[in-house]
C-alpha positions as CSV (number, residue, x, y, z in Angstrom):
1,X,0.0,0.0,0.0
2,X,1.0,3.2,-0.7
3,X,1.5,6.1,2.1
4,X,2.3,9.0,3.8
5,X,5.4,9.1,5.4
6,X,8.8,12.0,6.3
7,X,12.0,11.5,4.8
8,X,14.9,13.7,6.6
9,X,11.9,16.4,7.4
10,X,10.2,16.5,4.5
11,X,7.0,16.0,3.5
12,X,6.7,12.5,1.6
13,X,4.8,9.5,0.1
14,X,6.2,5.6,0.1
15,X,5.3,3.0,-1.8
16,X,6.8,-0.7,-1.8
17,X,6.5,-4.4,-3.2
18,X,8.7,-7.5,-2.6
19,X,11.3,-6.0,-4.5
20,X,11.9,-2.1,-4.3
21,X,11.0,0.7,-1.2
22,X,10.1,4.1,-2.7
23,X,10.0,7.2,-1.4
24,X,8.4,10.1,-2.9
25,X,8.3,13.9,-1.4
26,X,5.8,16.3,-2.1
27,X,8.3,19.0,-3.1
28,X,8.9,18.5,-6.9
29,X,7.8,14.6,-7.2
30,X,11.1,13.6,-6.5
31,X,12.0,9.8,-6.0
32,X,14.4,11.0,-2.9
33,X,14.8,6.9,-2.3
34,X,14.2,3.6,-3.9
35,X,15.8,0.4,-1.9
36,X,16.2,-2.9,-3.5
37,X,14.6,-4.7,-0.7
38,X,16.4,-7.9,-1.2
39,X,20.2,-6.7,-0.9
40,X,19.4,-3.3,0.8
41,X,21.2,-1.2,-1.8
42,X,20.6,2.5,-1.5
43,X,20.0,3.2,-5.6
44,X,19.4,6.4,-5.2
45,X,22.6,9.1,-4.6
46,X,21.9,10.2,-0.9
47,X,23.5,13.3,0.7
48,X,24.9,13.1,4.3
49,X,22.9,15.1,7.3
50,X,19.5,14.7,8.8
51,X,17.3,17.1,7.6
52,X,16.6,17.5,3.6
53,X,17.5,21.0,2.0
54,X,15.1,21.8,-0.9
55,X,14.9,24.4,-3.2
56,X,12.5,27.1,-3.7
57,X,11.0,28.5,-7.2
58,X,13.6,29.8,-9.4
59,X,15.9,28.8,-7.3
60,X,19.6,27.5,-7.6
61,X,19.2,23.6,-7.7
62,X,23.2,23.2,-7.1
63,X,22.6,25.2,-4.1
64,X,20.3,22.5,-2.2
65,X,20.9,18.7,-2.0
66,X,21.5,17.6,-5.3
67,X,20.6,13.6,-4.9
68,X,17.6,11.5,-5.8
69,X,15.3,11.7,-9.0
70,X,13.6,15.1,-10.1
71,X,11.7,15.4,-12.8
72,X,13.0,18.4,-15.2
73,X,10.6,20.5,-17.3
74,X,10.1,22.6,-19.4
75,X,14.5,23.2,-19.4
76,X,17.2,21.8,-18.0
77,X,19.4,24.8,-18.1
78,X,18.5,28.4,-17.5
79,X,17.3,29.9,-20.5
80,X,14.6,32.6,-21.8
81,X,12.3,31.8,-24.6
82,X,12.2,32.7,-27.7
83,X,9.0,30.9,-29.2
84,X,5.6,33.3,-29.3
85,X,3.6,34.5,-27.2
86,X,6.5,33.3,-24.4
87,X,9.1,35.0,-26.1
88,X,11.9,36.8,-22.9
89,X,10.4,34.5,-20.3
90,X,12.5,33.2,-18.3
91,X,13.0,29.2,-17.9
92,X,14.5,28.3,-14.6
93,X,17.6,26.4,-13.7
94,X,16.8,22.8,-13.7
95,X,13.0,24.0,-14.8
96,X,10.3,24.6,-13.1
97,X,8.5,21.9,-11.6
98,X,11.7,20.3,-9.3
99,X,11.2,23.5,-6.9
100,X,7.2,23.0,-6.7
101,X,5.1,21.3,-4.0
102,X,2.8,18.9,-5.9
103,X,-0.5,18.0,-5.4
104,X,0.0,14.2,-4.3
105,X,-2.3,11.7,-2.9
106,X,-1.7,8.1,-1.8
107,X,-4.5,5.7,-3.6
108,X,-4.6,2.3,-3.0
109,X,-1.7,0.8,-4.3
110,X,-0.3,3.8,-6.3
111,X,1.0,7.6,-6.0
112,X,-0.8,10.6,-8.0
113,X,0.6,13.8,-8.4
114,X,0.2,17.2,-10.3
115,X,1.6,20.4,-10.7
116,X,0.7,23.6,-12.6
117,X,3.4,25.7,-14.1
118,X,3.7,29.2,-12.8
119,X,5.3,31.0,-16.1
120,X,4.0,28.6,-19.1
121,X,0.6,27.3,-19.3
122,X,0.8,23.1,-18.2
123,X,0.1,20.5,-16.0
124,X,2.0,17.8,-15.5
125,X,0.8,14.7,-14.0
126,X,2.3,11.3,-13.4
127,X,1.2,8.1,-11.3
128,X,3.4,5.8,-9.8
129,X,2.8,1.8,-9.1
130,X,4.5,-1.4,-9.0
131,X,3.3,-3.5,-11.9
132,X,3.0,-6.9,-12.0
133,X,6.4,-7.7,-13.1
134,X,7.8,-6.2,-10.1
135,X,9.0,-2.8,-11.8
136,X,8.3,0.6,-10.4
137,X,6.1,2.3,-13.2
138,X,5.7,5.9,-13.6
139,X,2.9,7.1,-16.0
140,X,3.4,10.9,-17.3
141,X,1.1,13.2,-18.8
142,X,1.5,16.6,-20.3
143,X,-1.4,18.6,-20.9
144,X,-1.0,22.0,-22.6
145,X,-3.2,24.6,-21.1
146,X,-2.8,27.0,-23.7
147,X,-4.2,28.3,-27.7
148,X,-0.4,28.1,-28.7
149,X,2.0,24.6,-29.4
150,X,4.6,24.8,-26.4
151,X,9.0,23.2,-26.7
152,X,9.7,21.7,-24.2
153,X,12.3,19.7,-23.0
154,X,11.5,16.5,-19.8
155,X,14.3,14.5,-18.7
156,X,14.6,12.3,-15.8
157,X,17.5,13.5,-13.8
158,X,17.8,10.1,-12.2
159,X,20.6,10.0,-10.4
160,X,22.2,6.6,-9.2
161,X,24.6,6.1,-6.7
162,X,28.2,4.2,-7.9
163,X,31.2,3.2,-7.2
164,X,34.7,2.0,-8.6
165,X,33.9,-1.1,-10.8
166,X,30.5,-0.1,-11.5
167,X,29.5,-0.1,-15.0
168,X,26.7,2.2,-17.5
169,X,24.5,0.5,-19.4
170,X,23.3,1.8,-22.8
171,X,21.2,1.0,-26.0
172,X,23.7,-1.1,-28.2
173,X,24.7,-0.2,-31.5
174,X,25.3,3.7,-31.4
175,X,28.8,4.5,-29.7
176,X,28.7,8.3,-31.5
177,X,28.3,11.2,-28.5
178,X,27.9,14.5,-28.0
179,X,29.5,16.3,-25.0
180,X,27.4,19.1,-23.2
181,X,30.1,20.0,-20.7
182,X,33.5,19.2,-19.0
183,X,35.1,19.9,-16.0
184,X,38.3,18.5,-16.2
185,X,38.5,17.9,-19.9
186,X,38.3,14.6,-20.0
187,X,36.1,14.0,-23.0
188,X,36.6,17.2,-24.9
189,X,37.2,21.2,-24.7
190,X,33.5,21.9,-24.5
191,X,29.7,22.0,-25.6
192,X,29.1,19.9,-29.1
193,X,32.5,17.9,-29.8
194,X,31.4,15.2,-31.2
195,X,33.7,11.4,-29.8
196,X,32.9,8.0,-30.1
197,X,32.7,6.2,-26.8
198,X,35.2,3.7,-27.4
199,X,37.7,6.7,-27.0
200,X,37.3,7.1,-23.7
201,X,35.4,4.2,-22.1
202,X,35.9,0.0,-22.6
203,X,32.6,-0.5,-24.7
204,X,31.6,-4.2,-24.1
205,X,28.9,-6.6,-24.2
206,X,26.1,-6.9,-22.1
207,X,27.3,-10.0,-19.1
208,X,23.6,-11.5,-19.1
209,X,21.1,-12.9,-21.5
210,X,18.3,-10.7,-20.5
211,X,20.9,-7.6,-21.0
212,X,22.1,-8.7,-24.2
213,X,18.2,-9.5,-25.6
214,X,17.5,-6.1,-24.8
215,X,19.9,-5.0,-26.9
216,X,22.2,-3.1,-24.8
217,X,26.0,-2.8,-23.9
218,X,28.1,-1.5,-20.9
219,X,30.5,1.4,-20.5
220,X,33.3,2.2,-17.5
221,X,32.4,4.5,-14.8
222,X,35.7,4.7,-13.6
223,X,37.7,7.2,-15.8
224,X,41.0,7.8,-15.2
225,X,41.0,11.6,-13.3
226,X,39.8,11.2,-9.1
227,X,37.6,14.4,-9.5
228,X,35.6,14.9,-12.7
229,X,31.9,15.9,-13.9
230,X,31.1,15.2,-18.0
231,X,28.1,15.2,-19.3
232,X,27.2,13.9,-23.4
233,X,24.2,12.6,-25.2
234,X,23.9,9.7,-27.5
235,X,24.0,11.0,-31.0
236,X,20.3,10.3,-32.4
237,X,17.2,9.0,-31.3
238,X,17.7,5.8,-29.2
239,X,16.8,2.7,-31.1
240,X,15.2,0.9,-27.9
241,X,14.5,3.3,-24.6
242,X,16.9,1.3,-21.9
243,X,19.6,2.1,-19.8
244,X,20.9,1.6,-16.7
245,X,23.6,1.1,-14.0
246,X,25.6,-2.2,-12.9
247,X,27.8,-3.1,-10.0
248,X,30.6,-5.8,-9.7
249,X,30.5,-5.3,-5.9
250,X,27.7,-7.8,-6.1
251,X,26.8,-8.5,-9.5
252,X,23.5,-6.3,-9.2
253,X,21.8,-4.4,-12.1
254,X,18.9,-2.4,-12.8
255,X,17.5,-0.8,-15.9
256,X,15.1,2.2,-16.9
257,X,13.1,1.5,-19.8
258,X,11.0,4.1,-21.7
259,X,8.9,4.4,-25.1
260,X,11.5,5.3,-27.7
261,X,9.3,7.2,-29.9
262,X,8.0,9.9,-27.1
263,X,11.3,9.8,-25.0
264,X,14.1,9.7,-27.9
265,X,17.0,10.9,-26.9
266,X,19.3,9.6,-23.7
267,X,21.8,11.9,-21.8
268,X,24.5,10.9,-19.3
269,X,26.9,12.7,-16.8
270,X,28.9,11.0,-14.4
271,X,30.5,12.9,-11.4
272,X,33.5,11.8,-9.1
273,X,35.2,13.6,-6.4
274,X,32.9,17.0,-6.7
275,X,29.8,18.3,-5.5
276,X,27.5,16.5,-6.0
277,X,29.9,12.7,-5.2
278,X,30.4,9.6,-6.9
279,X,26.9,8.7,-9.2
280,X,26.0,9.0,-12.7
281,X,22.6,10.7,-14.0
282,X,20.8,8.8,-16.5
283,X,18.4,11.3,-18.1
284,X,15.8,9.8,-21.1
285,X,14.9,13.2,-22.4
286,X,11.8,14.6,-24.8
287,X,14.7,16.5,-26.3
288,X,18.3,16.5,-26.2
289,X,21.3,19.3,-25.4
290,X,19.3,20.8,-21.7
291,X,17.2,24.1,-23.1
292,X,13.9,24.3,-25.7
293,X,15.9,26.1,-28.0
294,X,19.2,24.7,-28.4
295,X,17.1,21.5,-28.9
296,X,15.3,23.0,-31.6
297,X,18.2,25.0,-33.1
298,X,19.8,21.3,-33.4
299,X,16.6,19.3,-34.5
300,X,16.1,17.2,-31.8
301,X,13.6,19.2,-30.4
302,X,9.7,18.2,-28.4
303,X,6.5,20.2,-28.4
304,X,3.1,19.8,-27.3
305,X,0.3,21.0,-29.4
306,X,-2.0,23.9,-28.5
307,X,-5.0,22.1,-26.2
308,X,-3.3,18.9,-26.6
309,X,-1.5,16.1,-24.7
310,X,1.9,14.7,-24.7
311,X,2.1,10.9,-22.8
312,X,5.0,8.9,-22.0
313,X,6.1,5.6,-19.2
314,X,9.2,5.3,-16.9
315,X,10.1,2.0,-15.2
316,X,13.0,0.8,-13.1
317,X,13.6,-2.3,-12.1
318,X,16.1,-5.1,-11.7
319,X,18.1,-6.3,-14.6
């Protein structure tokens, strides 16, 4: 059954099966904690202290705790629009909805929750619920309030919790990337070099049969620098919407799986040794490169139609 519960202070909803514990709080949606229940691995990146620092509208989402699961929309970085009649508004960093209490409600078995934007016309909804395969499912819906189609980028910003000899796990067959950013340089000079993995990662099979019949393979998390933070998409749409995170510690895996044809593009940043610690952040994405317009600008943007609704699924679960 699905609940009510506190999480370091703040406001929250839990949900659980044999497999997984979730944890939900009311401030932005966020999946603050999900627990495989059978080894009692934290998946989730957790930040040290007992009460939970959360950010406030338009606030500066480096500035808080930076762990867990938000959901990013309508922008990933700050930008201002430039599509009519929005054109100058502001988009705030990391979006708008991360910073925003939701409407939630436990209901039977599953998590509901809503939130209105507060400078673009939207709600965004999603419901949460362990299916019968034992996966955490998150339904999404987008409606758009307004007479006018609206870009937008959503991207989980799942961030998962690793350590040395831990692996990423991506859709085989595409090994061409994009870098966003770099803080020490390992991957490139800067935003839109353009590498192939296998330059700067061991590219190599999926270890189990269900991994390699869904068509993925595995990447290092380990580079070679004890502090970095890069961040790069896929080149393309994703042929199959899976990724995910493995450790050798134990031999455990999980995937997130996601329609491919609403949710085509796949991001990734991993992070040692800085701010935010040792995790990587899987983000399936609407649109690629973090801001509306530089999505659009490269044609690998998402919009919503005027009066219209955009749909999409999120699941995680073991591998």
């Amino acid at each position: 059954m699905a609940g009510t519960t506190v999480f370091k202070g703040a406001d929250a909803l839990s949900i659980e099966n044999g497999c997984f514990k979730a944890v939900i709080t009311v401030r932005g949606a966020k999946l603050i904690s999900l627990i495989d229940k059978q080894s009692g691995r934290e998946l989730m990146l957790q930040i040290a202290g007992e009460s939970l620092i959360q950010g406030t509208y338009d606030s500066d989402y480096n500035a808080v705790d930076v762990c867990g699961f938000d959901e990013m929309f309508p922008t990933i970085d700050v930008c201002y629009s430039e599509q009519y009649p929005w054109e100058g508004i502001k988009l705030p960093d990391h979006g708008e909805v991360w910073s925003l209490d939701w409407d939630t409600e436990a209901v039977g078995e599953r998590i509901d929750a809503s939130v209105y934007g507060v400078r673009f016309p939207y709600k965004l909804s999603k419901s949460m619920y362990f299916n019968d395969d034992g996966a955490l499912h998150c339904d999404y819906r987008l409606e758009n309030l307004s007479a006018f189609d609206m870009d937008f980028v959503w991207a989980a910003h799942a961030m998962f919790a690793m350590e040395r000899g831990s692996h990423i796990i991506l859709p085989a067959g595409n090994t061409d990337a994009t870098l966003t950013f770099s803080h020490a340089g390992l991957l490139g000079s800067g935003f839109g070099e353009k590498f192939k993995l296998e330059t700067y990662f061991d590219v190599t099979a999926a270890d189990s049969e269900t991994a390699a019949d869904s068509g993925t393979c595995k990447i290092n998390f380990d580079l070679k620098d004890d502090k970095y933070m890069e961040k790069f998409y896929l080149n393309g749409t994703v042929g199959q919407g899976i990724c995910g995170i493995s450790y050798d510690s134990d031999g455990s895996a999980y995937k997130m799986t996601f329609p491919a044809e609403q949710v085509p593009y796949l991001g990734v940043l991993v992070s040692r040794g800085l701010h935010i610690g040792e995790c990587v952040i899987l983000e399936p994405c609407s649109a690629a490169f973090d801001r509306p317009d530089r999505a659009k600008a490269f044609n690998c943007s998402s919009s919503v139609n005027a009066h219209s609704v955009y749909e999409w699924y999120l699941e995680i679960s073991r591998l």
